[in-house]
N, C-alpha and C positions, 0 to 999 in steps of 0.2 A: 703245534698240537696235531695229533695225528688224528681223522676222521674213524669213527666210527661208525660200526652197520647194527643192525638190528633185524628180527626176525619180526613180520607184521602176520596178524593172527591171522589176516585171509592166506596169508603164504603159508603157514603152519598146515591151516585147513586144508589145502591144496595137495601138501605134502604126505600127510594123512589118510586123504581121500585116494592119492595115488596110491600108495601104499599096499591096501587092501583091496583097491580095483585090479594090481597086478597080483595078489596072492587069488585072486579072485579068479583071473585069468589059466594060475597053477593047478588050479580045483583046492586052495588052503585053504584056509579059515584064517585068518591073522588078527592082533591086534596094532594097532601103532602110534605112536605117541613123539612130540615132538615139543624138546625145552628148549629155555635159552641158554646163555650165555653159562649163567647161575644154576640152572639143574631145574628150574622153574616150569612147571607142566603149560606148554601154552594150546595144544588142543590133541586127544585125543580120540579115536576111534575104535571102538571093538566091529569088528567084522562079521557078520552074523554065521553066527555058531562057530566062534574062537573060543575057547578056552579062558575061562575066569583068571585063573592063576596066571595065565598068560602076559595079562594086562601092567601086570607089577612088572612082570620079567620085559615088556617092552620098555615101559619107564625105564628099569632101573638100568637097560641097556642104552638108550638116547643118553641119562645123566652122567651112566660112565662117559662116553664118547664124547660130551663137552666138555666132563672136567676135568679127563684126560689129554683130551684132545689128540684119539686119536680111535681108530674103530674098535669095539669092545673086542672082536676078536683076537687084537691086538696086542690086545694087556694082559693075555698070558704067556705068550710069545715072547714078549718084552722083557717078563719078568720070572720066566721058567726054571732060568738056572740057579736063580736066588729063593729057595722054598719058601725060608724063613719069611721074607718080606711079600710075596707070593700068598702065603698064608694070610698073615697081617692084613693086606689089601683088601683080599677075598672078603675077610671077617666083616670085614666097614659099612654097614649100611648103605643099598642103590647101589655096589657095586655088582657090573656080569661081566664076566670075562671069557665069552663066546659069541659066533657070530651074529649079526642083525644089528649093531648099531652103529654109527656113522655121524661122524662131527660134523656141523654145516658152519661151510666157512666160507667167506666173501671178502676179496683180497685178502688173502692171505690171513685174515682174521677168525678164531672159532667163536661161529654166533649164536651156537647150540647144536644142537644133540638127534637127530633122531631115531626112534630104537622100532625097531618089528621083531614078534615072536606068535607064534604058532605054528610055525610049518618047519622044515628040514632049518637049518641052520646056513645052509649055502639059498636056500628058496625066502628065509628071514633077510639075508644081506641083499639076495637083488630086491626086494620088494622094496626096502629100504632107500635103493638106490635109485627106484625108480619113484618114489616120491621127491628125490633131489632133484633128478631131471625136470621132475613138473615142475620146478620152482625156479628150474635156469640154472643150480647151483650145484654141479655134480663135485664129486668129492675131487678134494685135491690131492 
């Protein structure tokens, strides 16, 4: 039997909290959010004075990233030269297919998701990143 990891809600909150203290750092406004395994919200943050709309767009960038498992920026890249299925994907509820979200994974395993949006799209991905780092778990 192969062990498994999981994501504990103080480390979620950790990651969150990082999150938005480096878009904080940018002068952004962010929101960020962070699921498990399953696409499952385990804590989010809005950053004051982020953007409402924003808040969906960070979920639905973490749930792509875990159920992909791989950064949302990713999965258009991935799947660019196939329209057709390209579309399809897009259409699917919680999915984003641009940058800010980032699978969190522990040995080798994806144990969620986490997504940032309100600022540039390269300023969504480091904030992101540096919510991993707080947590010990940078992307692999």
């Amino acid at each position: 039997m192969l062990p498994t990891y999981r994501l504990s809600s103080s480390a979620a909150l950790t990651a969150v909290s990082a999150a938005v203290s480096h878009a904080e750092g940018l002068g952004a406004q962010v929101n960020a959010c962070v699921v498990d395994a399953g696409g499952n919200q385990i804590a989010f943050l809005r950053g004051d004075g982020a953007f409402l709309p924003s808040g969906k767009i960070a979920r639905d960038k973490a749930r792509t990233s875990a159920g992909f498992k791989l950064p949302s920026g990713a999965l258009y890249e991935a799947l660019k030269a196939e329209p057709a299925v390209l579309r399809g994907i897009l259409a699917q509820p919680h999915v984003a297919a641009f940058p800010g979200g980032l699978p969190i994974t522990a040995k080798g395993e994806v144990i969620g998701g986490i997504g940032v949006s309100g600022a540039t799209a390269d300023q969504d991905e480091a904030c992101a990143r540096a919510g991993l780092a707080a947590i010990g778990l940078p992307p692999e």
